[in-house]
N, C-alpha and C positions, 0 to 999 in steps of 0.2 A: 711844397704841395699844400694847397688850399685843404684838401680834404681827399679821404681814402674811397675814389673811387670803384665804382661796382666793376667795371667794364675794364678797368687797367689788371684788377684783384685778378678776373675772370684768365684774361691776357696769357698773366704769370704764372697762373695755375693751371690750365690744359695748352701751353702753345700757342694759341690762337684764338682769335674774336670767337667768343661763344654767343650762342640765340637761346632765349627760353621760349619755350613751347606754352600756351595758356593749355589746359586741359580741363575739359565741364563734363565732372561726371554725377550723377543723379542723388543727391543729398540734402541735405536742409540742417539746421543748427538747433541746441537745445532750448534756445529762448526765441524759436519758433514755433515748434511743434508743442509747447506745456511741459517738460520735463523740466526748465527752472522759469519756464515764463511765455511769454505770446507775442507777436508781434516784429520779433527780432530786436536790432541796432535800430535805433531810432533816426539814423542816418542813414539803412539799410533799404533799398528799394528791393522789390519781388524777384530781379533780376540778380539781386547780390551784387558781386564785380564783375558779373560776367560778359559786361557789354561788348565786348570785343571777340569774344568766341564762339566757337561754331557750339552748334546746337551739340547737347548730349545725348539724342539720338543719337550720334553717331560713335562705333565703338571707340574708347582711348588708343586706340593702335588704328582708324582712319583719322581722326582728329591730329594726331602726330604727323600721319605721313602728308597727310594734306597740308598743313604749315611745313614740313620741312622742304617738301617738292619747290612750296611759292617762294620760300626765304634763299634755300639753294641755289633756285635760279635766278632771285634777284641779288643777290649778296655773294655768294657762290660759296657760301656757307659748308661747313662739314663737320662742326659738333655744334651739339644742343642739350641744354637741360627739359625735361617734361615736366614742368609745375601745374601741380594740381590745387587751383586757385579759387574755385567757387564754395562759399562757407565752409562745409567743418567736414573736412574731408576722412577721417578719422573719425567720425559720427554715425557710423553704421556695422552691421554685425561683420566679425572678422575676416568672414570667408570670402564676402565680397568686394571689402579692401583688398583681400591677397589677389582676386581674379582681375584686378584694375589694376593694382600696382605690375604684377607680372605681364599684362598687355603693353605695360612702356620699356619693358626690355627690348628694346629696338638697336638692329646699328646705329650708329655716330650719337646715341643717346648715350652723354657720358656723367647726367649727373639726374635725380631722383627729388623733386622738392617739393613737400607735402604742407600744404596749409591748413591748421587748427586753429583750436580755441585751445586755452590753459586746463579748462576743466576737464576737456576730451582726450588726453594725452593719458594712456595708460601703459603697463610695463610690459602686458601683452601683445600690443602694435609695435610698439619698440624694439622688444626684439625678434619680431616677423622682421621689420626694416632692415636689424641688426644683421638678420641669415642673409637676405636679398644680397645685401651689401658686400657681404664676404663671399658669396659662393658667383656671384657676376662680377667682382671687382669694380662696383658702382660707386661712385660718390652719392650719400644723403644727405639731404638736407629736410630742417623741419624753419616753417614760418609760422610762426605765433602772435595772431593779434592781440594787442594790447591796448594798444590808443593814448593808454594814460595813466600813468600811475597816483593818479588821487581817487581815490578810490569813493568819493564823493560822485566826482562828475561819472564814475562807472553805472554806479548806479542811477545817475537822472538818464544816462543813453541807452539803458536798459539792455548793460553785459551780459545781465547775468554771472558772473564770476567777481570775486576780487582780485587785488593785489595780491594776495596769499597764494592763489592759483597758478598766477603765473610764476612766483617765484619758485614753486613746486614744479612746477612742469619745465621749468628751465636745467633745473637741481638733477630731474629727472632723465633728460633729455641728452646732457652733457655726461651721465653715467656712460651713456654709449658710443660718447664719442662722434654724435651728428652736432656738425654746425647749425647754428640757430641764427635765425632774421626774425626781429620783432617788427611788427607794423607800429608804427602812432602817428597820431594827430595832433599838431603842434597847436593850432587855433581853435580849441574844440570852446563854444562862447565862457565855461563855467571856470577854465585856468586861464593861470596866468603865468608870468615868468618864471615865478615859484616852482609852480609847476612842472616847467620846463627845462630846470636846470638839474629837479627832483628825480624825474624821468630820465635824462642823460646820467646822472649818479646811480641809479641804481643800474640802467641796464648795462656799465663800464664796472659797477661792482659786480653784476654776477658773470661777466666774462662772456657776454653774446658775443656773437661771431660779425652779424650784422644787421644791420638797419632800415629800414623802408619809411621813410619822411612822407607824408600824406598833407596835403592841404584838405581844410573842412570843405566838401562842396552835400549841398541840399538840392535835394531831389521832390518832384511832387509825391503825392501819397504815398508819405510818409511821417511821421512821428515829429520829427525835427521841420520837415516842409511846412506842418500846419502852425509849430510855434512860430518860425520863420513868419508867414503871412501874417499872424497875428501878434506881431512884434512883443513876441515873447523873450526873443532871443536875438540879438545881434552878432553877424560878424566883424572880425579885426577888420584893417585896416590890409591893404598889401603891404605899405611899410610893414607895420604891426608884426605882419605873418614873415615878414622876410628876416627882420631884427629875432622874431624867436627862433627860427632858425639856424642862425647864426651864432646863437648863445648857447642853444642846445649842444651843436658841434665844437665848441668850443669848451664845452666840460663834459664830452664826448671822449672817452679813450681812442687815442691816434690810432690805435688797432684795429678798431671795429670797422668793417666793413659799410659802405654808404651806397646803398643802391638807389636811391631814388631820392630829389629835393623838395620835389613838388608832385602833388597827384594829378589825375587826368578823371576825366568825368564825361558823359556823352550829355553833348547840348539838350539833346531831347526829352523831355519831361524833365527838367533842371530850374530848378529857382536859382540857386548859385553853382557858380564855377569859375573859381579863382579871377573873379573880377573881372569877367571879360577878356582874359588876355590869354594869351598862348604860353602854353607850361614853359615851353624854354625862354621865353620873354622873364618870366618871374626866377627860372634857375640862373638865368646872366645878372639877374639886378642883385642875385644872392652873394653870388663870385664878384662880381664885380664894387661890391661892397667890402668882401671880405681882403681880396685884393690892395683895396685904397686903405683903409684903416688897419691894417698888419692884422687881419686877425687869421687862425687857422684852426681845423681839430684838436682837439687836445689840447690848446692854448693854457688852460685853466682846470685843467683834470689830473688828480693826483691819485688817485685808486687805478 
């Protein structure tokens, strides 16, 4: 085994090919709105990641049913997780997380998966999750952006948080017994391999559950767009991004979870995206590397 895929993990764990649901519900992040800052991710366009999802007018229980009818009938599907993936989903007063999270109590919804920031992660949502959890027999999950743990480049892409944050909201998060997926970005211009073997060390030390691999792509208007144009900043290389990759996972704990090798991005308003090429184009060149020169997860991880 190359590496511990998302899709096999899923498999073994409920029976059968599972689908995640995207879910856009009405929120914004703290280094948007002034409470630790303006502007957002300097990566971040106005749309967040929500390129692919239906509009958040619609309630979180049309948004489900409506992707589960299409995926149903094209896949002939019958479980799915509801991830609630547009910024900082935990970023709003409590009553109206509990009226959104209890909207995804749906049939064949067999698992719960809430996207944050490290700083918004508090003991009070936790165990709102924690009751959900026990009293519907749901599976939870929490995804934690991260990006990168030098705590340097957090700062020039304007987290807002540090390293300390996340390692607290992790410390926190695994008191209750939800699995955790951190997000990062392996080519972000300011690290380098250092960094990337730093980032696989630490998140194999604190015992995350799993991982979401992002390639850097630049978007216009935005933060990182205008340095882009004004060759402030360069990206890697495709090798570059696929070699870190690789070395990542390879002092990656064999355990963790690997959902995704490479990110996706909408053409439209894009400076870059992954070099022109088609995301499974660049995950074959990644296997197909790791294949020829014996490398695998965990190869080189001792924690």
């Amino acid at each position: 085994m190359l590496y511990n895929e998302y899709s096999v993990y899923l498999k073994k764990k409920y029976g059968e090919k599972v689908y995640k649901l995207p879910v856009n519900i009405p929120c914004t992040c703290p280094n948007r709105d002034g409470t630790v800052g303006y502007g957002g991710c300097t990566f971040c366009a106005e749309v967040g990641t929500g390129f692919e999802m239906l509009d958040n007018s619609l309630s979180v229980r049309e948004q489900l049913q409506r992707n589960m009818d299409y995926i149903s009938g094209k896949y002939n599907a019958r479980k799915f997780i509801a991830y609630f993936q547009n910024y900082t989903n935990t970023y709003m007063e409590l009553e109206r997380f509990k009226k959104y999270i209890h909207e995804a109590l749906m049939d064949n919804i067999v698992e719960i998966s809430v996207s944050t920031r490290p700083d918004c992660v508090s003991d009070e949502y936790l165990k709102f999750l924690y009751s959900v959890q026990q009293e519907h027999n749901i599976n939870i999950s929490v995804e934690l952006g991260l990006q990168t743990v030098n705590y340097h480049t957090l700062l020039k892409i304007n987290r807002g948080h540090t390293l300390a944050e996340f390692i607290d909201a992790a410390i926190r998060i695994k008191k209750f017994g939800f699995e955790i997926c951190t997000h990062v970005i392996l080519n972000l211009p300011w690290d380098d391999m250092t960094d990337v073997v730093e980032t696989a060390k630490i998140l194999s030390a604190l015992n995350i559950d799993q991982v979401k691999i992002h390639s850097l792509y630049i978007m216009e208007n935005t933060e990182m767009g205008r340095m882009y144009k004004e060759g402030e900043i360069k990206v890697t290389s495709m090798d570059e991004y696929v070699e870190r990759v690789i070395v990542f996972l390879e002092n990656l704990n064999s355990s963790i979870v690997v959902q995704r090798l490479v990110g996706r991005a909408p053409k439209e308003g894009s400076l870059f995206v992954n070099w022109g090429m088609s995301w499974w184009k660049i995950k074959d060149a990644i296997l197909d590397k790791m294949e020829s020169e014996g490398r695998y997860q965990g190869k080189f991880c001792n924690l």
